[in-house]
N, C-alpha and C positions, 0 to 999 in steps of 0.2 A: 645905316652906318652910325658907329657909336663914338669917340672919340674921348678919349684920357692922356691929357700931357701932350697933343696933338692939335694942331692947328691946319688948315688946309693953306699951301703956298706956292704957286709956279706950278699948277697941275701935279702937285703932287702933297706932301704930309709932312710937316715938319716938329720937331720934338723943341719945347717950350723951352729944354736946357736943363730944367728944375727938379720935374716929378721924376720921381723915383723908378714908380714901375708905370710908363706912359703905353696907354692899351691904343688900338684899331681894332673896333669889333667889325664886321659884316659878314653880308651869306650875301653865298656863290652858286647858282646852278650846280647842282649832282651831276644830274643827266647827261650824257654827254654821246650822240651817235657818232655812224662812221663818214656822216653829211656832216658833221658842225663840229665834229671836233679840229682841235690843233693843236698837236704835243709837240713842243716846243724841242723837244729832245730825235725825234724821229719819227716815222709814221706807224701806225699799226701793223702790228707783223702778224698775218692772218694766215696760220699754218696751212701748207696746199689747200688755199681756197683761190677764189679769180678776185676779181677787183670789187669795190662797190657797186652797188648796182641800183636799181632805182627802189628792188624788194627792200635791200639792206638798208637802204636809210635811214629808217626808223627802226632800226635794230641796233644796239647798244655796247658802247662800249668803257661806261663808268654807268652805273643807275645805284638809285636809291628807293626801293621798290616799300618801305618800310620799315621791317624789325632789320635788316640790316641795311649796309651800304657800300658798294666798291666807286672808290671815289679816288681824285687827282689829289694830291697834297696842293694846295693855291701854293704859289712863287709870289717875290716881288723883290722891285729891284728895291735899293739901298744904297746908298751917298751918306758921306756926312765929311765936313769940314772940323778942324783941332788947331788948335792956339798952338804955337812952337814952344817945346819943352815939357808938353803937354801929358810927352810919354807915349809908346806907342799904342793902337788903338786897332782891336779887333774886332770882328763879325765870327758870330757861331749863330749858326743857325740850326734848330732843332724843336721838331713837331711832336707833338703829342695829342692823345686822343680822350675826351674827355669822356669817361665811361670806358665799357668793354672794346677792345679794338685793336688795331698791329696798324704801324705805319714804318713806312720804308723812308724815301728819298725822295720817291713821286708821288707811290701809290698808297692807300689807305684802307684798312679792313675797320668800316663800326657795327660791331656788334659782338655775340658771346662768339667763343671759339675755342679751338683748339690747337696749340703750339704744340709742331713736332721741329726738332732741333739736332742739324747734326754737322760737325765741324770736321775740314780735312782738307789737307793741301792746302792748308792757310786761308782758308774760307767757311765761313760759318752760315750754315744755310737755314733759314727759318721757312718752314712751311705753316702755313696758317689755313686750315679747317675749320670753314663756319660750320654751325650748330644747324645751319639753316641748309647747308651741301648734303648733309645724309651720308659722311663716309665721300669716299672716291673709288673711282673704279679700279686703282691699284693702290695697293697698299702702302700707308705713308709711308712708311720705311722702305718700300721697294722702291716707291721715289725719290728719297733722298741717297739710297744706293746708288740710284742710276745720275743723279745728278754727280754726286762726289765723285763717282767712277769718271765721268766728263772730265771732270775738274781736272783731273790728273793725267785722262788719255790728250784732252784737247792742250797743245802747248802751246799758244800764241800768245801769249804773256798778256796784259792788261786783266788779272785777279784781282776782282774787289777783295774787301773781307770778307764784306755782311751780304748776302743774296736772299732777296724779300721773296719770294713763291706763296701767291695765295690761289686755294683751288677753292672757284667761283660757282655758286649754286647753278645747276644746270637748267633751272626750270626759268630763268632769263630770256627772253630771245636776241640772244647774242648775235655781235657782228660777226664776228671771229671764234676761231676756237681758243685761242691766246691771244696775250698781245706783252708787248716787253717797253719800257719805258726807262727814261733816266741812265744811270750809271749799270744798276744791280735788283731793276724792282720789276715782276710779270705778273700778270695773271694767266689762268688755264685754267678750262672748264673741268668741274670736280668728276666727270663722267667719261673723261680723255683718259684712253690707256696709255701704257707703258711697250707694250707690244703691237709695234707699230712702225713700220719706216718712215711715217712722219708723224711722229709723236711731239705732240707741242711743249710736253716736258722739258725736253731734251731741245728742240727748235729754238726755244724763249733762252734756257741757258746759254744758247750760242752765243745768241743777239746779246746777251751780258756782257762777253769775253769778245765783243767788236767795239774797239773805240776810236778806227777810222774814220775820219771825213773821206767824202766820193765828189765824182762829180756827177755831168749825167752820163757821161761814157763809164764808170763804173759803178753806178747805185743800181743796177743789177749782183754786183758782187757781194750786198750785204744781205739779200733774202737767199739768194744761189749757194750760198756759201753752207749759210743757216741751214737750209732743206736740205742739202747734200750731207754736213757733216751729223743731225741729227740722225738721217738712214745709216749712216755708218756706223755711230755708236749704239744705233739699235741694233747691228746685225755684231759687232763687236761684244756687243755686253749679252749676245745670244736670243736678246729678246723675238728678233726674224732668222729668217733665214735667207738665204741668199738668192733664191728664187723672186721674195718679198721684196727684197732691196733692190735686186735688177728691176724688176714689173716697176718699181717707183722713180727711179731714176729713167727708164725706157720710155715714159708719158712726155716726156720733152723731144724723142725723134717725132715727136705726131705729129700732123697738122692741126691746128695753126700757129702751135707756139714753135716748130720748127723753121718756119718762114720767117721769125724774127732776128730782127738783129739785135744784140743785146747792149747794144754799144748804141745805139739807138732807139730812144725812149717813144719817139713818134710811130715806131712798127712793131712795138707793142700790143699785143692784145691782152687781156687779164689774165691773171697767171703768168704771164710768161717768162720771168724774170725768176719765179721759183721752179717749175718747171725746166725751162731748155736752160736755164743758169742754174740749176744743179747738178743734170748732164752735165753740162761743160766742165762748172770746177770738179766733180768726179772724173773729168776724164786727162785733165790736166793735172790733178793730181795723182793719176794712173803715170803718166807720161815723166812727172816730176821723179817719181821714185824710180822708173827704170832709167832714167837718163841718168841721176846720178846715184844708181846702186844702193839706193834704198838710205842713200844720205841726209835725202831730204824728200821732202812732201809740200801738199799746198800748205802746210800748217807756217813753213818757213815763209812761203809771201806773205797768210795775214800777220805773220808777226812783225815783218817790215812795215807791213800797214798802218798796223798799231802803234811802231814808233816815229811813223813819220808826223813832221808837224802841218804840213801841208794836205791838202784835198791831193786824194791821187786820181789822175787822169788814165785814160786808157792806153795812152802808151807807156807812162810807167809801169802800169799792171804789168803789158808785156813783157817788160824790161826786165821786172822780178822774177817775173816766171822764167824766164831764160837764165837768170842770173842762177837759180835755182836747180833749173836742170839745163837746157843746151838750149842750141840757137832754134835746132827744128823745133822743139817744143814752147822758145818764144814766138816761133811762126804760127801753131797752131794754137796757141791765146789770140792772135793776132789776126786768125781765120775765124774761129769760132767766135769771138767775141765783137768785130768787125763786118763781117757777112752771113747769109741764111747758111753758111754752113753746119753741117749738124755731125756730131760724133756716133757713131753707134754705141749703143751698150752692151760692155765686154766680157766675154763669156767668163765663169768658174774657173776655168783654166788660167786663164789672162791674168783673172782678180789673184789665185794663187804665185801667178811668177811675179803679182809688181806688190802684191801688199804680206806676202811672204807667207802667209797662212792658206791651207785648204779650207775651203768651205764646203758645207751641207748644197745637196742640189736634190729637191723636192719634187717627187711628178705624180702626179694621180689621172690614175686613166680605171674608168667605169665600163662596164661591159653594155653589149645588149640586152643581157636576160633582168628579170624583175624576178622575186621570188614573193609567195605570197602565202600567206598565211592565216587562218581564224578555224571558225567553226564549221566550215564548209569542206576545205581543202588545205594541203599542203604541198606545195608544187610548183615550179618555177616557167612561165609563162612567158612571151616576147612581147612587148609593146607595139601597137598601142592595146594597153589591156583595159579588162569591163572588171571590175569591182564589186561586193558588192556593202552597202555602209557595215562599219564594223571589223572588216579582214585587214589584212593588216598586209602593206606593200613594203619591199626591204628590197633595196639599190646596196649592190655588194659593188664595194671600192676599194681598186690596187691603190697603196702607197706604196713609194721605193723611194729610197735617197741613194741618186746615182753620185753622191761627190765625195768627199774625203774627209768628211767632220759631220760628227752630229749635229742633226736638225729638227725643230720643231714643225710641226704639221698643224690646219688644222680646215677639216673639210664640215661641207653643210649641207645638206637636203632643203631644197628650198620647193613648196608649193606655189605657184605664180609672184612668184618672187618675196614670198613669208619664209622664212628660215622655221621647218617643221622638226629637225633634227642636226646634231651636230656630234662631231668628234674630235679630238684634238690629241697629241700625245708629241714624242722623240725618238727619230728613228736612229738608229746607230747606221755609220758610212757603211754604203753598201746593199742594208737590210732591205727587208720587204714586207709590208702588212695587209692583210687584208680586212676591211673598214664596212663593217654592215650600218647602214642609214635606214632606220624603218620609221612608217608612220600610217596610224592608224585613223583615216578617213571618218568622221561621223557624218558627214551632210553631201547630198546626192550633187553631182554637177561633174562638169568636163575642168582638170585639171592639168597643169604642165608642170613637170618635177623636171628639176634642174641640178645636176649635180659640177660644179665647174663649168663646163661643156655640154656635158653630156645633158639630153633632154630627152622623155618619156612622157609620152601620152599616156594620162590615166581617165577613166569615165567611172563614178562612181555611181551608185544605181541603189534602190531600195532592193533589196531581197523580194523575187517575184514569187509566183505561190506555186506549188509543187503539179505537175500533171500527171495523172493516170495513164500513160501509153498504152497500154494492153494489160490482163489479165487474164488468170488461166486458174485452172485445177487438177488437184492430179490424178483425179476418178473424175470420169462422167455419169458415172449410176452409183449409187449409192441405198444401204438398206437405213431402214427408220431408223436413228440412233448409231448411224456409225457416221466417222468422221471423214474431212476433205479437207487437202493442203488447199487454200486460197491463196497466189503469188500475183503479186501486182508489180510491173516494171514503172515506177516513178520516177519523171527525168523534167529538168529546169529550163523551161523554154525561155529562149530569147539568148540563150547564152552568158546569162547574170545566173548566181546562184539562187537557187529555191531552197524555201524553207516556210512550213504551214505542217497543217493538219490532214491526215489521208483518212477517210472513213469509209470502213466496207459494211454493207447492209447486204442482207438476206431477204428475199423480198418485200422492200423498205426498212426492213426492220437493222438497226446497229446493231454488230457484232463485234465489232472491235473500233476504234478512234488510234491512229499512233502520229506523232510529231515527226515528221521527215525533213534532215535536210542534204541536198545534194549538188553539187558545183556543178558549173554549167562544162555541157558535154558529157556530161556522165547519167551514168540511171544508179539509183536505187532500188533494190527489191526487195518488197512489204512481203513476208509469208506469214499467214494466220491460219490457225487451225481452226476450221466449226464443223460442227454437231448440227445434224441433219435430224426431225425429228419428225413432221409430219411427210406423210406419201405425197407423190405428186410432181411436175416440175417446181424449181425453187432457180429463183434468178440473185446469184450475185453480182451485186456492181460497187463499181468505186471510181467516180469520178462519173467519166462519161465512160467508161469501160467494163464491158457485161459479159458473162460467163452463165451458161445456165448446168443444173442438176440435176438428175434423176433422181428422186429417192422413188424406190421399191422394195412393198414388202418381198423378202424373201425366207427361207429355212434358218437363212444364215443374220438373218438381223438381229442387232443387238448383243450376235458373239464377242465383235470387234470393239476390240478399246481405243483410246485416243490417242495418238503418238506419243509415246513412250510414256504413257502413262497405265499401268495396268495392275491389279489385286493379283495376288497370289490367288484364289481362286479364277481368276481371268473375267471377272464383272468389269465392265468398261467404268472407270473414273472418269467427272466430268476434270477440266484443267483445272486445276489451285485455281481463283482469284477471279473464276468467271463463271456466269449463270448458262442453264440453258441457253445455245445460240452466242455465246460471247465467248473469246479465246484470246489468249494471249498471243501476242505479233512480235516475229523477229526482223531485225532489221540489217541490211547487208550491202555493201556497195561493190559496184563494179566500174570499171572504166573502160567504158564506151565509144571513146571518142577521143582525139588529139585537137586539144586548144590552136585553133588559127591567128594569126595574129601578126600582123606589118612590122616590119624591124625597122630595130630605133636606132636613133642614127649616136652614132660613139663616138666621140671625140678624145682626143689626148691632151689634156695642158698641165701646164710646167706651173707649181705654185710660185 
């Protein structure tokens, strides 16, 4: 520590009187985890995550990793005494960052970056973009869309001007996915979307627009409130759909954040507070609007909150809430917030009679069949199917939006839990799509696809090598130099598909090689034409599959030409493209066989 026009006095620094511009230099820890820190303003607000833990501790939430820094703005206190007539005598305080950098109130960005800036509803939003983030996963201006859109849906009065949002390089190993500090300063991870029912964009802006003291009967109401009205304005501003927003608020009926009492900080387990305290204020804000006819909402308690001067205890909460809507529904603050009791989460229907709007309701239900596809086959199969590397497997999925407003979708094909494919789109109320998810297998192994619910055995397998089942011809005697159909029935043992080399020799000798391939259950039939030229028995084989010849002279040898190949005088042509003994081979498939196969179990769920 450096000292200019400052002297050390009574544990603290006192100013000589004199010097003009009297300095205190010193350095302060960056680093700061979710073990050692203490924000003087509030605690970390860790969008739907659970509490610290003993992983997190050394996982961070201000660091200074290098070329940049997300860091606290230091505070301190300040005194000073004035001679009477002296004139009055003020404090301004105001930070700045020496080099490239954005500083808030609490929070501090050093390094290069990028300001995006957007003003509205009397609040001017600064988002700040390190060099070192690589972009964000939604687009800056779709973030400061969705924040300004807040600004104006959310009323509970307490609007800063100035709101600091910095999006923090993701390769951190962060406590949190945000965290909100001070009056109007957060950070959120630069890799955090927008489309989300707990979007920490949107979560952190709450925690802004809260400038209630609690006590412990209600410091559940300030991340409950946060998590709740963040899904809202996601499903509000279109980013989810109301499927999305239920399944997020519905994690609070579960155990074990259901068995808490919220009003009691000792039957807490982590999470719980964002969790079954976003249920609740969603469900009392459901209750607030129909009690008084869409008069009011929770938005009217926290705006009481915010002007009150005092810590509000849990039965003032109450008190509001009833004041707000009726007495039943100051009973059931007073139940939910009080006892394990839990509210259910309320269907489409419900949410249209109390928040006055239809909404989108998303279902996707997958069938049992697989369809499959490559070089082998095309044809659709029941699980559990055999594969083989290469083909390609395609999960056909219904989407429908059974509700009354259009809805975003968006589905995945997951390999052992790796998302291999995905889709996404907007259905209009009512419509219907059908959603092909394929994925093309390179490496042999037993896998499990997953589509929502729905699960399918897949076993992938190399391509085994083709078999000779039998072999025939279509003469058995034959004269020196005439010719014989050679058909070979080729079929894929093991029930994987085959694909290799078929080679038919005359005895030993090659007459033709051709590339076979055939899905399993089924045959192939190789036909080759050869030219018989020496007398005698002559053994064809192909594979382990043997056929024998007669060739005999007769009167008539050598009249005969080759299938359909013949001179206008009728002298036998050997085939285009082959010698003595070699001929060209057709190739033809049949289906043999019905693919067996165990049915896969279907499921229905509601996105």
């Amino acid at each position: 520590m450096t000292l200019d026009g400052f002297a050390a006095a009574d544990g603290g620094y006192e100013w000589d009187g004199e010097t003009a511009s009297p300095t205190i230099r010193y350095r302060l820890p960056a680093n700061r985890t979710s073990a050692s820190a203490t924000l003087a303003h509030d605690a970390p607000s860790a969008v739907a995550t659970t509490g610290s833990t003993a992983a997190q501790s050394e996982r961070y939430l201000f660091v200074d990793p290098g070329p940049w820094a997300l860091v606290t703005v230091p505070s301190q206190r300040v005194g000073w005494r004035f001679r009477p007539g002296a004139g009055d005598v003020g404090l301004v305080r105001e930070a700045q960052v020496d080099g490239p950098g954005a500083v808030g109130t609490r929070i501090a960005f050093l390094g290069p970056h990028t300001v995006h800036e957007r003003t509205a509803h009397g609040q001017t939003f600064r988002l700040i973009v390190p060099d070192a983030a690589d972009g964000t996963a939604a687009a800056p201006d779709a973030i400061l869309d969705s924040v300004a859109a807040a600004s104006d849906t959310l009323r509970v009065g307490d609007r800063d001007e100035s709101v600091l949002l910095v999006a923090a390089p993701a390769d951190v190993p962060w406590a949190v996915r945000g965290l909100q500090t001070g009056d109007a300063d957060a950070w959120v991870r630069a890799d955090e979307p927008l489309d989300s029912p707990e979007s920490p964009w949107l979560h952190e802006y709450v925690h802004t627009r809260q400038s209630f003291a609690t006590t412990a009967g209600t410091k559940w109401v300030v991340e409950g409130s946060a998590d709740y009205y963040a899904a809202l304005l996601a499903l509000r501003q279109g980013h989810v759909g109301f499927d999305a927003f239920a399944a997020h608020l519905a994690r609070g009926e579960r155990s074990p954040f259901a068995d808490t009492v919220l009003a009691d900080q000792s039957t807490w387990v982590p999470g719980a507070q964002y969790r079954k305290g976003a249920l609740v204020a969603g469900e009392l804000d459901r209750r607030v609007r129909l009690a008084s006819d869409g008069g009011a909402t929770l938005a009217s308690v926290l705006t009481r909150l915010n002007a009150a001067s005092e810590p509000v205890d849990a039965a003032r909460f109450a008190a509001l809430v009833a004041a707000a809507g009726d007495e039943a529904t100051g009973d059931a603050a007073r139940r939910f917030t009080r006892t394990e009791a839990v509210p259910e989460m309320w269907s489409p229907e419900a949410h249209a009679a109390a928040f006055g709007t239809p909404v989108a309701r998303i279902t996707v239900e997958s069938g049992d069949a697989l369809a499959v596809s490559g070089p082998f086959r095309n044809e659709t199969v029941a699980a559990p199917a055999t594969l083989a590397a290469g083909e390609t497997v395609t999960v056909p999925v219904t989407v429908r939006n059974a509700g009354g407003a259009p809805g975003e979708y968006r589905v995945a094909l997951a390999a052992d839990g790796r998302t291999v494919a995905s889709a996404n789109g907007t259905l209009a109320a009512g419509a219907t799509r059908t959603v092909r998810l394929s994925w093309t297998p390179e490496t042999a192994g037993a896998y499990e696809l997953t589509v929502r619910d729905g699960v399918y055995g897949v076993v992938v397998e190399p391509a085994a090598a083709p078999t000779v089942a039998s072999l025939s011809t279509n003469r058995s005697t034959v004269a020196p130099g005439e010719w014989a159909l050679v058909t070979a029935a080729v079929t894929a043992p093991g029930g994987v598909p085959a694909e290799g080399t078929v080679t038919v020799r005359v005895d030993g000798t090659v007459v033709a090689t051709e590339r076979v391939r055939v899905g399993p259950n089924r045959t192939a039939t190789l036909r080759v034409p050869v030219r018989f030229d020496a007398a005698g028995e002559s053994v064809v084989s192909a594979g382990d599959a043997r056929a024998t010849v007669s060739v005999v002279a007769t009167a008539a040898a050598g009249t005969e030409g080759a299938p359909g190949t013949a001179t206008d005088d009728g002298t036998a042509v050997t085939t285009p493209g082959f010698g003595p003994g070699v001929a060209l081979a057709a190739l033809a498939t049949a289906l043999t066989g019905t693919l067996a196969a165990a049915r896969s179990r279907r499921r229905r769920s509601e996105r």
